[in-house]
N, C-alpha and C positions, 0 to 999 in steps of 0.2 A: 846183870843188867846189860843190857845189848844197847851200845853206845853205836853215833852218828856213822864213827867209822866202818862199824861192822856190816852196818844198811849200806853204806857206800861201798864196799865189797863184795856185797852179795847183789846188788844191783848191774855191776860191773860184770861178774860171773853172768848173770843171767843175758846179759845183752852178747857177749860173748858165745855162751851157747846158742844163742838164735843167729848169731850169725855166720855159725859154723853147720848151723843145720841150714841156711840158706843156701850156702855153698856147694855140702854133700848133695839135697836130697834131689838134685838134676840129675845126678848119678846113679841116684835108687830106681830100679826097676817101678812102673807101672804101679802094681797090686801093693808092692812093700809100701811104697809110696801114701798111698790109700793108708794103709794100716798104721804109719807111724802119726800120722796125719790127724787121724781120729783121735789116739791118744795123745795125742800134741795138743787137742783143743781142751781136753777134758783136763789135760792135768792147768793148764792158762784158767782155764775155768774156778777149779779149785783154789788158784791163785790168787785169781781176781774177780769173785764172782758179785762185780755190780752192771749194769745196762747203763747204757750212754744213750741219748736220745739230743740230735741236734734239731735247731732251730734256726734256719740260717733266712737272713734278711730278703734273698734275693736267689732261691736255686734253681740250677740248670740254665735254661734261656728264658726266663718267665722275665717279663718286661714290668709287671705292675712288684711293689713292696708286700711280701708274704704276711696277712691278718692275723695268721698267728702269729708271728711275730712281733706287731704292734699289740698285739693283744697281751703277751708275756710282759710286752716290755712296761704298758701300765700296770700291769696285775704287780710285779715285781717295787714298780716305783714306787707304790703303796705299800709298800712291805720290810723295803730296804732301809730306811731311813736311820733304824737301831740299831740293824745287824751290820751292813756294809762299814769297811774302816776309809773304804773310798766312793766319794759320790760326785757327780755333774751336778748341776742346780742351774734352771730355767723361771721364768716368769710362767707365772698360774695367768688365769683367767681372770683372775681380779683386778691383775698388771700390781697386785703389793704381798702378794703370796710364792714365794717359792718351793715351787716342784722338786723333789731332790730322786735320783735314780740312778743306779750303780754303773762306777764308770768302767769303761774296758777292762777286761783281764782281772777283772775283782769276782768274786766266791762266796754267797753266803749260804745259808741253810735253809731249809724249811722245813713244817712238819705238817703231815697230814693223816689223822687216825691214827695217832702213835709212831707214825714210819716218818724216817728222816729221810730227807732228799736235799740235794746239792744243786744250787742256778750256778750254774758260770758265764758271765759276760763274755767272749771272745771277739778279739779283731785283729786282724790277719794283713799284714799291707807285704807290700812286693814291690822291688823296683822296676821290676817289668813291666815295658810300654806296650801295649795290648789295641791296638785298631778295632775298636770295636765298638757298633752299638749297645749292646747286651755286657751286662756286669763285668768287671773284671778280676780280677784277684788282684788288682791294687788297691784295693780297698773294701774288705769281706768281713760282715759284722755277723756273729751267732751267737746265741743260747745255748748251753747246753746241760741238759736235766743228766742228773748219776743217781741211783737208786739200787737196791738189792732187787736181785733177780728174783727171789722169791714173791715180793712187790707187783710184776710185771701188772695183772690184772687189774688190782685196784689203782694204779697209776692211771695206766690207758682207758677205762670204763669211768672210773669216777674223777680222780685230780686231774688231770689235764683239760677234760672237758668243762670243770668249773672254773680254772682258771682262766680259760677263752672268755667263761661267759663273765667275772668276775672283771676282768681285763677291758673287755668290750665297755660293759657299763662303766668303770671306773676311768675311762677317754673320753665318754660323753661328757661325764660331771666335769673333768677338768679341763675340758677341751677349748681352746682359746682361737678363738676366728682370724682368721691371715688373710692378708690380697698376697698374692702371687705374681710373679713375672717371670717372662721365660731369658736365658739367656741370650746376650747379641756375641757373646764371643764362645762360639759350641766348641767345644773341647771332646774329643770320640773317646779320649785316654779317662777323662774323669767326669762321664755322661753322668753318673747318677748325680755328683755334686751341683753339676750345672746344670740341670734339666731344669729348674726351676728355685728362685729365691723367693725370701718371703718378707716381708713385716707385717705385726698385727695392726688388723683392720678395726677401725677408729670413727670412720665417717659417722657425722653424726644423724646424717639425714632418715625421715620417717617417711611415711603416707603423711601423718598430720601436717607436717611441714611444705609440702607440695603442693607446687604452684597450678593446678589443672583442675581442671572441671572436676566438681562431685561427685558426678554417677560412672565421669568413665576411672576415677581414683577407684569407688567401690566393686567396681565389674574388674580389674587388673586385681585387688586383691582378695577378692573370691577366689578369680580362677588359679594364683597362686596356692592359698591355702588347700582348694581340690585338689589340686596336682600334686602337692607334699604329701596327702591321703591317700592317694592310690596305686600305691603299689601293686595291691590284686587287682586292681580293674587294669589296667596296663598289662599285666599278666594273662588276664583272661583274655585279653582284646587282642593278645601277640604282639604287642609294641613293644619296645623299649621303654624303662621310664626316665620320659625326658619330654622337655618340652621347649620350643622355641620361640622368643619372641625380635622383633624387627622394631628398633625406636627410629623413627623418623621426624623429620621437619630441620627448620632453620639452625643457626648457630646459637646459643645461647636460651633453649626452650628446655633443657633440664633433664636432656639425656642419661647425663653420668648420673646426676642427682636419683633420679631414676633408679637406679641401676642399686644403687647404695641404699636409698631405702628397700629393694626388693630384698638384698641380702640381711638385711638389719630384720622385715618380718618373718621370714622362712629360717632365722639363724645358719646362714650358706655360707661356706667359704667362697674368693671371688678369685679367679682366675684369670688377669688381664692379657690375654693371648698377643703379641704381638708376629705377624704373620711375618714382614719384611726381617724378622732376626729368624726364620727357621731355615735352613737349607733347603728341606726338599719334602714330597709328601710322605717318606720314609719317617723322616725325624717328626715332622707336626704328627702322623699318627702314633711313636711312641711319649710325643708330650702328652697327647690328651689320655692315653693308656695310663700315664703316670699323676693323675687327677685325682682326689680324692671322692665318692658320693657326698651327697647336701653339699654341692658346690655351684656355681654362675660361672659361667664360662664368659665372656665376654671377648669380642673382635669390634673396637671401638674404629669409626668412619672406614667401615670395611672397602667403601666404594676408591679411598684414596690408598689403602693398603698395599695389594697387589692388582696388575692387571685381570681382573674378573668380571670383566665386563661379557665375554665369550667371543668376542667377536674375533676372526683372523685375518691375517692380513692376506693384502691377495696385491700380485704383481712381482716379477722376478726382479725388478730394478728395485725395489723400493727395498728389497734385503740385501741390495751389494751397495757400500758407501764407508765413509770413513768410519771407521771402529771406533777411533780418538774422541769423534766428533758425537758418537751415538754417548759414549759415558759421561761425557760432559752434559752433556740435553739430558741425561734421564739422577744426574747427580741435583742438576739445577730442579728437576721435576720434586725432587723429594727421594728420588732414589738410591742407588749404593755408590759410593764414591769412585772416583777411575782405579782399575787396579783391586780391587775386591767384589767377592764373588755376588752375582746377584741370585736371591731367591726363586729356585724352581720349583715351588709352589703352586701347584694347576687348581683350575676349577673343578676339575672330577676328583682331585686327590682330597680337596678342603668338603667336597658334597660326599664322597664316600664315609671322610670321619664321621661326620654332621649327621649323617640320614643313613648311614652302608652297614655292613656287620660289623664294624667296627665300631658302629656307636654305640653297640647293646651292651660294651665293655662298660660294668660298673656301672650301678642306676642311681637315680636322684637326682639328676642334673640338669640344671637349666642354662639354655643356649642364647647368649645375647648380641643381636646385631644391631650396630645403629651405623646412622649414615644422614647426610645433610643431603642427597640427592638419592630418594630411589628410583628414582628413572635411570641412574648409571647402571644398575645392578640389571645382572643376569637375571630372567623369568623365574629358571629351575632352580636359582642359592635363594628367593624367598619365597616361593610357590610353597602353598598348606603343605602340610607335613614337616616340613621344613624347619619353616617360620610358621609355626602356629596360629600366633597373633601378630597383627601387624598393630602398631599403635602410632597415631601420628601427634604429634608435641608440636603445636603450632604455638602464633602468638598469645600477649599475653591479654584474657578474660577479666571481665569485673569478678569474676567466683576467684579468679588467679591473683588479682589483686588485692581482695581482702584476707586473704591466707598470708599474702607478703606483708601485709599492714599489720596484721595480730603477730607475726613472728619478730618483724625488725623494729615496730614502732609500740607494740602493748594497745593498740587500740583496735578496735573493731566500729565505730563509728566515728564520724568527722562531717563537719559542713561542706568539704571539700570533696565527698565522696560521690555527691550528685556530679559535680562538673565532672570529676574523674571519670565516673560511670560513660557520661557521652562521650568523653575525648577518645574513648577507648572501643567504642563501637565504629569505627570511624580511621583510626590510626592502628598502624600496624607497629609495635615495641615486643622485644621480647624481656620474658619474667626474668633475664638477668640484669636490661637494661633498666626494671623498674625496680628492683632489690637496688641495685647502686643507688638509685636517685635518693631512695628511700634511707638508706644507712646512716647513721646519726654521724655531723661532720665535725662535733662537738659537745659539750654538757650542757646545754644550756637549756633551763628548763621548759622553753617551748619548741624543743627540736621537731614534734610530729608535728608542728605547725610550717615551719621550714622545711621540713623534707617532703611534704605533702604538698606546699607550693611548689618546689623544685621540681616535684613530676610533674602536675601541671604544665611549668614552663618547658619540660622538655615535650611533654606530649603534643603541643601545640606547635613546637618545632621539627617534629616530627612529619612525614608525608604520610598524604592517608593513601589508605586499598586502595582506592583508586590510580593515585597517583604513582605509588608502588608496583601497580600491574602493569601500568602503562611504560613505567621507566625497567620494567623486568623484559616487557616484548621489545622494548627498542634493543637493548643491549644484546637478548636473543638474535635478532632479526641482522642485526651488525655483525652479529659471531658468524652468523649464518651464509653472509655476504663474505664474509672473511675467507672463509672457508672455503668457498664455492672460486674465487678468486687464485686463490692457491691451487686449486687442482686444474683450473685452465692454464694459469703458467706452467705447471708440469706438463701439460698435453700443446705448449710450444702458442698459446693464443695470450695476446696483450688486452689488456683491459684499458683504455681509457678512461679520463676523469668521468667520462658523460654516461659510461657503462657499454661501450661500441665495442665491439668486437674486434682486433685486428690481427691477421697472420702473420708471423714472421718469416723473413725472409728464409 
C-alpha cells in the first residue's frame, strides 16, 4: 500500500525533473528542442489526463462582471447546499429565506450523464497596489470546471450550456431587488468593491397609491409596460433598449414617490446616480457599464448636481481672482469642500453615456431625471431622444386628494370634500403638504374628521394661483434687478437708490 510519504516523494521527484528540464532545455538545439517537447506533453498527458476550464469573474480589461460567471455562480448555489463542507449564506428575496453558495477555495462535484466533474471556487488576492481602473489582481474570483479529457464534447455542447441556462433562470427566481449608490470616496486600487453599494429596496410605493391625475397615472404605465416588451422592436428600429423620462415641477409633488412606484411595477433594480461623487467622465462611464439590465438609473435634481446648464463663461478677468475665495463660494453653494478635488463631469461626457455608444451597453434600462426647475437644464440633456417623456408633477388635484384620503384616512367620501374640492381649485399645496395635514395626530376615533378640518384650515391659509404668480414675478423681477445691478458695478457704474446712473471717478 503506497503511503502519504511515498506520493510526497514522488511529487517532489517530479517537480525536480521539471525543473531541471527548465534549465537544460535553453541549451537544446532548435529541432531537439521540438522533439522532447512533444513527448513532454504526451507523457503530462498520460499523467494527468483531465481538462481545466476557468471561469473568471472579470477577464482581461472587460469592465462589465462576466454572465457566465453569474450564471455558474447561481447554477452551483442551488446545488451546493449537500455537497459543500463550506458555504456563505445571504438573504433570498423573501428577506426570511437563506441563500447558501460555496465559499472561496471550496470543491465540490457534480455529475452529468454518468461523468463526474469538479467546481472549484477560487480567489486569489495580492498585496499589490495596482493604479488602475480595470480589475486588479487584488482581488480575483474564478470557477474552475476539471473533467476527463475524454468528456471534452459533451461538456462543451451539452453541460455547460444548460448550466448558463439553468443558472440564468435560477437568478431570476431568487433575485432580490437592491437601490444602489455609487461611492464618494473612489478608491482606483479596489474599483470593483467601491463602484457601487447596495441595500435592498423596500419602498413601498404603487401607481395605486399616487397622488396624480388618472389618465396621466394610466398613460406613464402603459408606456412602461411597452417598453419592458420590446426588445425586438428596439432592435428592429436600431435603438438601444432604453428609455428616458424627465420628472419635473415643485418640491414636494412626488418625484421620488414616482420613481419607486415605476421600479416596484417593472420589478427594476434602482440605481441612484450620484454625479458630484464621480471624478470624471472616464469613471461615470465605467459606473454605468457596471449596471445591471431591468434596472432605473436615476440622477435626482440634476439641475443642482453639476454645472450643466451649457453655458461658458466669457471674460479674462472673471477667471483670475482668489482661488481661497472661489472654494469657499462654491463649498457654501453645495459644492466640494476647500482642498478636495471637485468633479469633472462635463455635459457631453453625461449626454454621451445617456444617448452615445456607450449607452447601447447592456439593455433594459430606464433613465430618470428629475429637477424642480427645467428651465435651468440644457436644451440637448432633455430634448426627445434623450428624455423621452417629460412628465410634469404639479400641485396638488381634487383626483390627488382623494387618492391621499383612501390611503391616510380609509375613506373615500366626507362632507368636507365639496369645500375641499373648491379650496383646491383656487390654492396652490403640494400632495406632501396635504398627506401631512392629513396623517392621523392621534387615535381618536374621529381622526378623518380632524385631519379633514386641518386641511381645510391650511388650505385657506394657503395663497392662491393667483396670488402665488404674482409673489413668483416679483421675487423674479428682484433677482433680475439684482443681477443687472451687479454687472454695472463690475463695468465701474454706481447705481443710486432712485435707479440713476452714476460714473465713477
Amino acid at each position: 500500500m503506497i503511503n502519504s510519504e511515498s506520493f510526497a516523494g514522488l511529487g517532489s521527484t517530479i517537480a525536480s525533473l521539471m525543473f531541471l528540464w527548465a534549465v537544460c532545455r535553453q541549451y537544446f538545439p532548435y529541432q531537439l528542442e521540438n522533439y522532447f517537447s512533444k513527448y513532454y506533453t504526451k507523457f503530462i498527458t498520460l499523467i494527468y489526463p483531465y481538462i481545466e476550464i476557468s471561469f473568471p469573474e472579470y477577464s482581461g480589461q472587460r469592465l462589465k462582471r462576466s454572465e457566465a460567471y453569474t450564471a455558474i455562480e447561481s447554477y452551483l448555489s442551488n446545488t451546493t447546499s449537500e455537497r459543500a463542507r463550506r458555504l456563505k449564506a445571504e438573504m433570498g428575496h423573501d428577506s426570511d429565506k437563506l441563500i447558501l453558495s460555496m465559499a472561496e477555495n471550496e470543491e465540490i462535484t457534480d455529475e452529468f450523464c454518468g461523468v463526474k466533474l469538479w467546481w472549484f471556487s477560487r480567489k486569489t488576492s495580492s498585496d499589490r497596489q495596482t493604479i488602475s481602473f480595470y480589475p486588479t489582481d487584488n482581488d480575483k474570483r474564478s470557477y474552475r470546471l476539471t473533467f476527463h479529457r475524454r468528456h471534452r464534447v459533451l461538456i462543451n455542447e451539452s453541460y455547460l450550456p444548460l448550466v448558463i441556462q439553468q443558472g440564468k433562470a435560477i437568478a431570476v427566481q431568487k433575485r432580490k431587488r437592491k437601490l444602489y449608490t455609487n461611492s464618494s470616496s473612489f478608491d482606483y486600487t479596489e474599483y470593483r468593491k467601491l463602484v457601487w453599494s447596495h441595500v435592498p429596496f423596500e419602498h413601498p410605493a404603487t401607481f395605486e397609491t399616487l397622488a396624480i391625475d388618472p389618465q396621466m397615472k394610466d398613460e406613464i404605465m402603459q408606456d412602461l409596460v411597452k417598453f419592458s416588451k420590446s426588445k425586438e422592436y428596439y432592435a428592429k428600429i436600431g435603438k438601444p433598449w432604453k428609455r428616458g423620462y424627465l420628472l419635473y415641477g415643485p418640491p414636494g409633488t412626488g418625484k421620488s414617490t414616482m420613481i419607486a412606484a415605476m421600479a416596484n411595477l417593472l420589478d427594476y433594480d434602482v440605481y441612484d446616480l450620484e454625479l458630484t461623487a464621480v471624478k470624471d467622465n472616464s469613471a461615470l462611464r465605467k459606473l454605468l457599464l457596471n449596471t445591471t439590465s431591468k434596472s432605473i438609473i436615476v440622477v435626482e435634481d440634476i439641475d443642482c448636481s453639476l454645472d450643466l446648464s451649457g453655458k461658458r463663461k466669457t471674460g479674462g478677468d472673471q477667471q483670475e481672482g482668489n482661488k481661497e475665495e472661489e472654494e469657499k463660494n462654491k463649498a457654501a453653494m453645495g459644492g466640494p469642500p476647500p482642498g478636495k478635488e471637485e468633479s469633472k463631469v462635463t455635459l457631453s461626457g453625461l449626454l454621451n453615456c445617456i444617448d452615445g455608444l456607450w449607452s447601447a451597453c447592456g439593455g433594459e434600462k430606464v433613465i430618470v431625471f428629475t429637477t424642480n426647475h427645467i428651465e435651468k437644464l440644457d436644451p440637448a440633456l432633455i430634448r426627445r431622444g434623450r428624455m423621452d417623456k417629460h412628465i410634469e408633477l404639479g400641485f396638488c388635484k381634487y383626483e390627488g386628494f382623494k387618492v391621499l384620503a383612501k390611503n391616510y384616512l380609509g375613506v373615500e367620501s366626507h362632507p368636507l370634500f365639496g369645500s375641499i374640492h373648491e379650496l383646491l381649485k383656487e390654492k396652490k399645496i403640494s400632495p406632501a403638504d396635504v398627506a401631512e395635514n392629513l396623517m392621523p395626530k392621534n387615535e381618536s376615533e374621529d381622526q378623518a374628521d380632524l385631519c379633514l378640518q386641518t386641511l381645510v384650515k391650511a388650505l385657506k391659509e394657503c395663497k392662491s394661483e393667483n396670488e402665488k404668480d404674482e409673489e413668483e414675478k416679483v421675487e423674479e423681477e428682484e433677482q433680475n434687478l439684482k443681477t443687472n445691478e451687479e454687472m454695472l458695478e463690475n463695468d465701474g457704474i454706481v447705481v443710486d437708490n432712485e435707479g440713476k446712473e452714476n460714473k465713477e471717478d
